[in-house]
N, C-alpha and C positions, 0 to 999 in steps of 0.2 A: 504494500500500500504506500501511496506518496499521498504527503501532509502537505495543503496549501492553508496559507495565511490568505483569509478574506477581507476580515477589515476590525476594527476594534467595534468595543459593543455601541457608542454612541453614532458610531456609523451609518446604523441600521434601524431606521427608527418603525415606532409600532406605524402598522399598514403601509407601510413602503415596502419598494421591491428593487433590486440592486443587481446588475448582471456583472460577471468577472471573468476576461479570459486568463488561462491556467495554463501553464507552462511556456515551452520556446514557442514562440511564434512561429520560427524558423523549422521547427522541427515538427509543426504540426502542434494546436490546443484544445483543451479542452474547456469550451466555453460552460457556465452554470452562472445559477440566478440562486438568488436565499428572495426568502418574502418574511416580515414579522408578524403575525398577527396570534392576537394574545398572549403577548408575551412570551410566544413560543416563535423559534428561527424552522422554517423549511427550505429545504434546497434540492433541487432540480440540475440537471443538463439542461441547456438549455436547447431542446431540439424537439418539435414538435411531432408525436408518433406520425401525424397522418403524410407529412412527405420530408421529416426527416429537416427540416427547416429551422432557424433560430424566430422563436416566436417574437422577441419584441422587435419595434417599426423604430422606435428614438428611446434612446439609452435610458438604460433602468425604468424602462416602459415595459412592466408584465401582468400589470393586473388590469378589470376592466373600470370602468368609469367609476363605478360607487365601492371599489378596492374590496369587494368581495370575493371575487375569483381570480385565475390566472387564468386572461386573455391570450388566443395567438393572433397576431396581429393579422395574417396573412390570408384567414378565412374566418376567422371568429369564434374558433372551438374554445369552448371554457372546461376550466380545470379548476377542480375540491382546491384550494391552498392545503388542507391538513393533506391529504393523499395522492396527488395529484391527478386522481382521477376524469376522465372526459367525461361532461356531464351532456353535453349538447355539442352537435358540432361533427363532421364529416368521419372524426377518429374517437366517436363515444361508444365507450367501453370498454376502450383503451386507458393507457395511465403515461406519465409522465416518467420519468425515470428515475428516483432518489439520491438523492448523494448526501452521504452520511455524512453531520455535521460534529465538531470538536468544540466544546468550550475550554478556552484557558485564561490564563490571570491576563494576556495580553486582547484575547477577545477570540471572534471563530475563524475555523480551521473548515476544511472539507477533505476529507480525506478519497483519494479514488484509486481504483487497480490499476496496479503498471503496466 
């Protein structure tokens, strides 16, 4: 597993959403998103099941208008924030992909396979 620093905890405030590319650029990344809501961090890849696309349109833009779900920008499919489940939308019944979050004294980590 390889440990990225995301950002420290005031970073990331409740009901926003935050997107991070991870590792060499050069060598190929792996982009992810976190969202807060209720005081709890979720995080995603950020690539939308139905054609494999990065959902947000303008930067740390993943949720939809009233920051209840995660929006894909590129056809409108919404996603649970707790699961990332598709609730509506071309790839429902599908799910987002997880990425397991780290809290430290410095703030969160995501951790992903190498």
């Amino acid at each position: 597993m390889q440990k990225y620093f995301l950002c420290r905890y005031d970073e990331l405030a409740e009901g926003q959403s935050r997107g991070f590319c991870l590792g060499d650029t050069a060598a190929g990344s792996d982009n992810v998103f976190a969202v807060m809501k209720d005081g709890e961090v979720y995080a995603y890849k950020n690539s939308c099941p139905h054609r494999g696309i990065n959902l947000d349109w303008q930067e740390n833009q993943f949720l939809d208008p009233d920051g209840a779900l995660i929006q894909c920008a590129s056809h409108g499919a919404l996603f649970l924030i707790e699961s990332g489940e598709c609730i509506a939308g071309p790839c429902a019944g599908d799910a987002l992909t997880p990425v397991p979050i780290e809290h430290s004294p410095e703030g969160l980590y995501v951790l992903l396979a190498e």
